[in-house]
N, C-alpha and C positions, 0 to 999 in steps of 0.2 A: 348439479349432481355429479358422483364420481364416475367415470365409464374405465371399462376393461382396455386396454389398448390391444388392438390387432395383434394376433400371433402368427398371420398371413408372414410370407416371405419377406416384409419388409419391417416388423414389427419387432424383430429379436435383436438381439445381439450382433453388431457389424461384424463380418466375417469378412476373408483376402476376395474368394468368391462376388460378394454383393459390391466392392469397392471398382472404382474404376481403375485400369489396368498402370494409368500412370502412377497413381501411388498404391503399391503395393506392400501390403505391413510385414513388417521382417521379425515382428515379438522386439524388437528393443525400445517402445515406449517411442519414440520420435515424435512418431503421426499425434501424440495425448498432447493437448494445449494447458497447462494449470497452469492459472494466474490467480494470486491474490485479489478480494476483490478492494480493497485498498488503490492496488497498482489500475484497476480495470477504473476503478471512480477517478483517479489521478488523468490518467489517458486521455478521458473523455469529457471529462473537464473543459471549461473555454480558457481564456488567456485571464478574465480580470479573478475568478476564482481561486487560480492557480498563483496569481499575482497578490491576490490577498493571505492566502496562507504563506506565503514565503514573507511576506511584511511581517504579518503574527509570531513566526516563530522566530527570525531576525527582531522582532522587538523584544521578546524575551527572552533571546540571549543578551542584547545589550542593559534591559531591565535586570538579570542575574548579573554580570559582567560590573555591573555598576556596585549594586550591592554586594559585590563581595570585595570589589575594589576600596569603598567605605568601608568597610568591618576590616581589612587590614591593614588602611595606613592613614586611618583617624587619629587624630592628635587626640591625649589626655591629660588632664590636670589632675595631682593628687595634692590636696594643700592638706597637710599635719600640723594639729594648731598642740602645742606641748606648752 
C-alpha cells in the first residue's frame, strides 16, 4: 500500500537549519551528487564484468577496423572479353 510520508520536522525539504553545521549549503548546487546511472552500474561493477565489456567493445573495433580495412585495399579483377 502507498503511505503519506511524514510532514513532521524531518519529512520536508532539507533546509541549512536541519543539516549539520559542518556542511553548510551556500545555494550553489555542490552539496547535489548527479550521477548517470550508466556511471553508478559501471562503479559498482566487479573486475570480470568490467573486463568483459572492455573485450566486447575492443572486439568490435577490431571486427570494424578489419572490415573496413578489406573494402579499401581488396584486390580486383575486371576481365573484358571483346
Amino acid at each position: 500500500m502507498l503511505r503519506k510520508r511524514g510532514t513532521g520536522f524531518g519529512g520536508g525539504l532539507p533546509t541549512t537549519f536541519n543539516q549539520p553545521s559542518s556542511k553548510v549549503s551556500d545555494g550553489s548546487g555542490k552539496s547535489i551528487k548527479m550521477e548517470s546511472p550508466l556511471a553508478k552500474a559501471i562503479r559498482s561493477a566487479d573486475g570480470f564484468i568490467k573486463g568483459t565489456y572492455i573485450w566486447f567493445f575492443i572486439s568490435l573495433f577490431f571486427i570494424w577496423g578489419g572490415w573496413s580495412w578489406i573494402r579499401r585495399n581488396s584486390a580486383s579483377t575486371v576481365l573484358d572479353c571483346n
